[in-house]
C-alpha positions, 0 to 999 in steps of 0.5 A, spaced: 163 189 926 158 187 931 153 182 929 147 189 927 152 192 923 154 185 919 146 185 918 146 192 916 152 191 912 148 186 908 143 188 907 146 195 904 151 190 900 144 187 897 140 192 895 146 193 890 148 186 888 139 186 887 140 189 880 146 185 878 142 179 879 136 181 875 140 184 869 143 177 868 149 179 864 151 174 860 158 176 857 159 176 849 162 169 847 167 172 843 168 177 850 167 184 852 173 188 849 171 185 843 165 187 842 166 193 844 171 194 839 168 192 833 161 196 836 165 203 836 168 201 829 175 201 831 180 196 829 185 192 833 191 196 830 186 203 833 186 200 840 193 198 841 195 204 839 190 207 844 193 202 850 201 204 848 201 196 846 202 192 839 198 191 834 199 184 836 198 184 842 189 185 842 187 179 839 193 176 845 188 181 850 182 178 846 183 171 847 185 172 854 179 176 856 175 170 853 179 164 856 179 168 863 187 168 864 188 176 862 188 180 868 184 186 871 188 191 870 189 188 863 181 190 862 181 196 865 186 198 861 182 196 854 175 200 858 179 206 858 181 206 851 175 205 848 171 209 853 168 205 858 168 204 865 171 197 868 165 194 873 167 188 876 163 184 882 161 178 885 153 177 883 151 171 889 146 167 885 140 168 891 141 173 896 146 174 902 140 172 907 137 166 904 145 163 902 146 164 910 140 160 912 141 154 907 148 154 910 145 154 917 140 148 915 145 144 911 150 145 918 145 144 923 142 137 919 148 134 920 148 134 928 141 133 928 142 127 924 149 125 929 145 127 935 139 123 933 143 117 932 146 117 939 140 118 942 138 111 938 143 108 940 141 109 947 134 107 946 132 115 947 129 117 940 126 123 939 121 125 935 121 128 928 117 134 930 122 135 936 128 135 932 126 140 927 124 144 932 131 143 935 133 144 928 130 151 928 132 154 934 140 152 931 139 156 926 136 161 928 142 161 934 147 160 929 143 166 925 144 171 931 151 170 932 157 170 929 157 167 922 165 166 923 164 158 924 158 158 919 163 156 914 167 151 917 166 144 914 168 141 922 
């Protein structure tokens, strides 16, 4: 994928996740499978039936939904029992662009600051105001290219 379709591509993914963000969902303490259930007025016995599962086997699903060890599929199977359809996502808490340029600075702040202190050492110091310009131009060199080695801690 060249570097104006990653763009595309993100911006498309963003205009997505945007209203996932806003809504802020915020699963309910005693979880979502739960919740449902008793909102539809149906019993642990009705959905386990509905599942092909144990009676026994619901607040099993129920506590695992809330501690987060159940499995997708386990989710996916209570939705379609109780008629709901699963929607699982990752939400970024800002958007995509704004967590690449942070992660531009934040990459970029450490060889300004290595390359500030070479330069000191050889009694060559620079300005404040020509390293942020140096800053900014690699960042918007990192921004332009690949984003392959953004992620990188080297």
């Amino acid at each position: 994928m060249n570097k104006n379709q990653a763009s595309l591509a993100r911006k498309q993914l963003e205009r997505r996740l945007a209203p996932l963000r806003e809504a802020g969902v915020v699963a309910p303490p005693r979880g979502w499978i739960k919740a449902i259930r008793e909102a539809l007025g149906m019993t642990a016995r009705q959905l386990a039936a509905r599942m092909d599962a144990s009676p026994s086997r619901i607040p099993v699903i129920e506590k695992a939904e809330v501690t987060g060890a159940t499995t997708i599929k386990t989710l996916r199977e209570a939705a379609e029992a109780m008629n709901c359809t699963f929607v699982y996502a990752f939400v970024p808490a800002k958007p995509l662009d704004d967590i690449l340029r942070e992660r531009a600075i934040q990459k970029t702040r450490k060889d300004i600051a290595r390359l500030d202190h070479t330069m000191r050492l050889e009694n060559q110091a620079l300005l404040k105001a020509d390293l942020d310009d140096e800053q900014r131009r690699m960042i918007e060199l990192i921004l332009s290219g690949s984003l392959k080695g953004l992620w990188e801690d080297k």
